[in-house]
Structure formats: structure tokens, C-alpha cells
MDAnalysis code that builds the backbone (N, CA, C; Angstrom):
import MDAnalysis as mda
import numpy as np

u = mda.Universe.empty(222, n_residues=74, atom_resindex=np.repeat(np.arange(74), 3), trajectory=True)
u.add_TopologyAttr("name", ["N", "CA", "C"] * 74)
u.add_TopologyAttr("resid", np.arange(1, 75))
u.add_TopologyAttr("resname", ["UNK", "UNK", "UNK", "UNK", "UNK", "UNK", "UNK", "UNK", "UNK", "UNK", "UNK", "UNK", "UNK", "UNK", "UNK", "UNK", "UNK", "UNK", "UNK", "UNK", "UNK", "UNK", "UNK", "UNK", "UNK", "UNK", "UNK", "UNK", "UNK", "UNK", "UNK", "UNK", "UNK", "UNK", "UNK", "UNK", "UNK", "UNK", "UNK", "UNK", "UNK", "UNK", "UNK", "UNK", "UNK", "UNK", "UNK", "UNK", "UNK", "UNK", "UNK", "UNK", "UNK", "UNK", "UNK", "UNK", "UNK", "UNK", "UNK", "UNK", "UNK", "UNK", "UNK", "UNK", "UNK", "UNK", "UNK", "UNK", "UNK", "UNK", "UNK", "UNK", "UNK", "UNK"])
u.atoms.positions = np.array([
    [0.832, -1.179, 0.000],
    [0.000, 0.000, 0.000],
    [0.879, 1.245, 0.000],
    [0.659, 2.089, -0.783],
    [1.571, 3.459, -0.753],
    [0.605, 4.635, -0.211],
    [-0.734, 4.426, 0.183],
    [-1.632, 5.267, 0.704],
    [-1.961, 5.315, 2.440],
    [-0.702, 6.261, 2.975],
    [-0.813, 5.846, 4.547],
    [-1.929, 5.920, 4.961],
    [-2.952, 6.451, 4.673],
    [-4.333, 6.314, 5.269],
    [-5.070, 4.830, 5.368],
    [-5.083, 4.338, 4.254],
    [-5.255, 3.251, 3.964],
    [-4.437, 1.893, 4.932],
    [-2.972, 2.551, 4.908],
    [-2.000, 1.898, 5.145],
    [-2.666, 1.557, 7.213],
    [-3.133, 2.975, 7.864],
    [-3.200, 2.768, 9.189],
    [-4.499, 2.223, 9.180],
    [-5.262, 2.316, 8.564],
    [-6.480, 1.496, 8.763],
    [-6.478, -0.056, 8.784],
    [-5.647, -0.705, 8.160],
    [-5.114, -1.872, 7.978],
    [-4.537, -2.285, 9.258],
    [-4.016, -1.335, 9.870],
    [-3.097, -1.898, 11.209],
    [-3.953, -1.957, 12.200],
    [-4.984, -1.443, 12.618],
    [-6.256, -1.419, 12.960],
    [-7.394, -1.895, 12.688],
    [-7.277, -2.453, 11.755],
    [-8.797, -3.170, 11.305],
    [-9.353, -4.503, 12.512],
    [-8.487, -5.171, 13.144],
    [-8.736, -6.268, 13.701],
    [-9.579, -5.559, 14.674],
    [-9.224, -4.767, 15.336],
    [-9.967, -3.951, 16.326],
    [-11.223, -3.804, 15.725],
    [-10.873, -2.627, 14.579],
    [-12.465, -2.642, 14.203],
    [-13.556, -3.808, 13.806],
    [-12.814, -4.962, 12.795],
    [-13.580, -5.877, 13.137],
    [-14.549, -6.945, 14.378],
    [-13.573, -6.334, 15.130],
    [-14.241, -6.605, 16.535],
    [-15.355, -5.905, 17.157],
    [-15.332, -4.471, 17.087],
    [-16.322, -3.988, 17.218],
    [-17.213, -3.629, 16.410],
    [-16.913, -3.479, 15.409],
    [-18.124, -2.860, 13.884],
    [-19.619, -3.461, 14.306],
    [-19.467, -4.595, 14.459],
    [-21.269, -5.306, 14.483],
    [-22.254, -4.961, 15.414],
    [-21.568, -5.069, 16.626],
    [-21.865, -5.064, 18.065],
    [-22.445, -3.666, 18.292],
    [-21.668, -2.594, 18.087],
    [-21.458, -1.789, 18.205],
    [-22.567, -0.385, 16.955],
    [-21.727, -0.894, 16.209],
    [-22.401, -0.641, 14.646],
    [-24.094, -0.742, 14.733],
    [-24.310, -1.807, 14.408],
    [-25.742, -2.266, 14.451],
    [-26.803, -1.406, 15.615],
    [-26.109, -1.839, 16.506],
    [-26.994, -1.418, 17.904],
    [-27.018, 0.446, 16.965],
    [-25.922, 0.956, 17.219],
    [-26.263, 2.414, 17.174],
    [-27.318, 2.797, 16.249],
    [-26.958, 2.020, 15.070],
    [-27.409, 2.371, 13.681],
    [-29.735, 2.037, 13.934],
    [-29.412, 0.777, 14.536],
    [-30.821, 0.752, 15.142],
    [-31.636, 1.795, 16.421],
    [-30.888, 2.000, 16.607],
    [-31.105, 3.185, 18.264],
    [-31.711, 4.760, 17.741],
    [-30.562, 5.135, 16.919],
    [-29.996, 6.490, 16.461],
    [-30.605, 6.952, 14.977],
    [-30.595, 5.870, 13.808],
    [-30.822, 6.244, 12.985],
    [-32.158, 6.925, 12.887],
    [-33.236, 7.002, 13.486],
    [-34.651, 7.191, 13.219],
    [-34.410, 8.513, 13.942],
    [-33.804, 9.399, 14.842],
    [-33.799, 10.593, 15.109],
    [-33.175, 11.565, 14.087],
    [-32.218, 11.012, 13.116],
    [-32.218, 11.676, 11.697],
    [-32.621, 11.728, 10.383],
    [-34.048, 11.494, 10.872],
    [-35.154, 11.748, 9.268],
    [-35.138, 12.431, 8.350],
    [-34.795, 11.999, 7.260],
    [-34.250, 12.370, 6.064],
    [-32.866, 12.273, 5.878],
    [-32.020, 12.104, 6.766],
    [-30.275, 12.144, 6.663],
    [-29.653, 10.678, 7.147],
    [-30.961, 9.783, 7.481],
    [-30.794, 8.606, 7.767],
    [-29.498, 7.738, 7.082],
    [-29.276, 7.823, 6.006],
    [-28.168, 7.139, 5.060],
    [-27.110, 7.890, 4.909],
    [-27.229, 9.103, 6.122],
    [-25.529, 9.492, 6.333],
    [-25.313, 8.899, 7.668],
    [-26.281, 8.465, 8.539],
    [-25.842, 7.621, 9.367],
    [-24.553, 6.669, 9.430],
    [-25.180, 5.797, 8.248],
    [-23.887, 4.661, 8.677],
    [-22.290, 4.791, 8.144],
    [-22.550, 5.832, 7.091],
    [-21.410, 6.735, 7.087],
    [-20.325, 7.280, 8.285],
    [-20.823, 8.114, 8.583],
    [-20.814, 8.953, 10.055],
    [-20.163, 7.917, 10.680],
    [-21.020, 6.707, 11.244],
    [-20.429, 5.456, 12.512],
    [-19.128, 4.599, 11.968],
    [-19.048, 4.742, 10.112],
    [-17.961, 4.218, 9.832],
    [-16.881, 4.889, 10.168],
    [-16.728, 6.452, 10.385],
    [-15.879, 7.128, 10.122],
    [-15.373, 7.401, 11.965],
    [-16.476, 7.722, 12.634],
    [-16.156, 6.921, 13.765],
    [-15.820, 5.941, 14.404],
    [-15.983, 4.665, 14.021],
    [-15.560, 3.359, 14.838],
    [-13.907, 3.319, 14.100],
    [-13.906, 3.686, 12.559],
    [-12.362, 4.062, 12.622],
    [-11.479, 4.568, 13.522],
    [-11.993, 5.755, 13.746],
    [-11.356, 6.663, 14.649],
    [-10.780, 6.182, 16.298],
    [-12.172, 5.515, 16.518],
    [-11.703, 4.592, 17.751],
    [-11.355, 3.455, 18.254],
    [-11.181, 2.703, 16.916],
    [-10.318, 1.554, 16.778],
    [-8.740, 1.957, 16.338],
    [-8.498, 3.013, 15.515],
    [-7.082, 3.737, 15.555],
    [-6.277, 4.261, 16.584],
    [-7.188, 4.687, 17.707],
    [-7.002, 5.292, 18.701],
    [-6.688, 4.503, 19.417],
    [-7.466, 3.217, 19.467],
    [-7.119, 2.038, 20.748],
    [-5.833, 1.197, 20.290],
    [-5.579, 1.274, 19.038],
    [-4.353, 0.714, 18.272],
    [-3.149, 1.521, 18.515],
    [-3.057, 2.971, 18.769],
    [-1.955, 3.540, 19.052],
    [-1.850, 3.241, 20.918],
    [-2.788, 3.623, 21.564],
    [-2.901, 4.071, 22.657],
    [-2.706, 2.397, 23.584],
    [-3.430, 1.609, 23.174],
    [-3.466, 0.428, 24.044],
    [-2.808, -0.721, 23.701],
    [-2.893, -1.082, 22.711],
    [-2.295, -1.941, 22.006],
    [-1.024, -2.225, 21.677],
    [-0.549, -1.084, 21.109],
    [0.726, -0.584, 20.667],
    [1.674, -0.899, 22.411],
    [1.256, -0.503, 23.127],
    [2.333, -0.565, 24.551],
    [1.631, -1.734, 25.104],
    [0.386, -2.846, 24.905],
    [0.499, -3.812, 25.796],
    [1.301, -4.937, 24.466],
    [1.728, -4.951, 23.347],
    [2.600, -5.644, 22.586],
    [3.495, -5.025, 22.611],
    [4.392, -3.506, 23.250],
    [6.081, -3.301, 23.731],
    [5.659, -4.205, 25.030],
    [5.161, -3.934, 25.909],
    [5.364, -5.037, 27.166],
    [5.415, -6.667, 27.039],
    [4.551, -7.257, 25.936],
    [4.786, -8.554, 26.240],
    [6.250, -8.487, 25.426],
    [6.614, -8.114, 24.335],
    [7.507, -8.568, 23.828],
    [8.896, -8.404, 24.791],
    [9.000, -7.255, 25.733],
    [10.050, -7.010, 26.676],
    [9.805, -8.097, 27.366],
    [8.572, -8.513, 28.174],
    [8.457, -9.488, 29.073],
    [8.783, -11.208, 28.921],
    [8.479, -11.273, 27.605],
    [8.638, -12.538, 26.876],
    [9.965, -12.770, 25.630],
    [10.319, -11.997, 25.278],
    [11.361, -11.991, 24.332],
    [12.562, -12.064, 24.550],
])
């Protein structure tokens, strides 16, 4: 991939695959009906979010509990 955007989403995706459904669904059922007429920017919107916080948990949590095991175990 030569498109770092692309490129960090990839390093993160497992995360997001983890949450997308769970997460995803529920909102999209909850939330979507309070934006009538803009309904189908909804799931837009939650994509561009659950990115955001699956990137976030990939730098922030992830990233230092795999420097610790590898110090601890390596």
C-alpha cells in the first residue's frame, strides 16, 4: 500500500472488526430514526467513527500492551 491512510487502517482493522457489528448495528438501530431524512448518512458517520476509535485504541493500548509482552517474553 503506498496510501498511509489506507496503510493505518489496515493496522487497525482487527480492532475494528471486533467492534463494527456489536457496536455498529446497535447504534445504527437506536440512532438512525432521530435523523429523518439524513438517515443514510448515518452509517457513514459510525464508519468514520468506529475508525477513529479503533485507531485510537491501536496507538494508545495496544501498541504498549505488545512493547510489554515482547520485553516481558522476548
Amino acid at each position: 500500500f503506498t496510501n498511509r491512510y489506507l496503510l493505518k487502517i489496515g493496522v487497525c482493522s482487527y480492532f475494528l472488526y471486533l467492534i463494527h457489528e456489536v457496536i455498529g448495528v446497535l447504534l445504527i438501530n437506536k440512532l438512525a430514526s432521530y435523523l429523518k431524512g439524513l438517515d443514510f448518512l448515518f452509517p457513514l458517520l459510525l464508519i468514520i467513527i468506529l475508525i477513529a476509535v479503533s485507531y485510537l485504541y491501536t496507538l494508545k493500548i495496544e501498541k504498549r500492551v505488545d512493547k510489554f509482552l515482547r520485553n516481558e517474553f522476548i
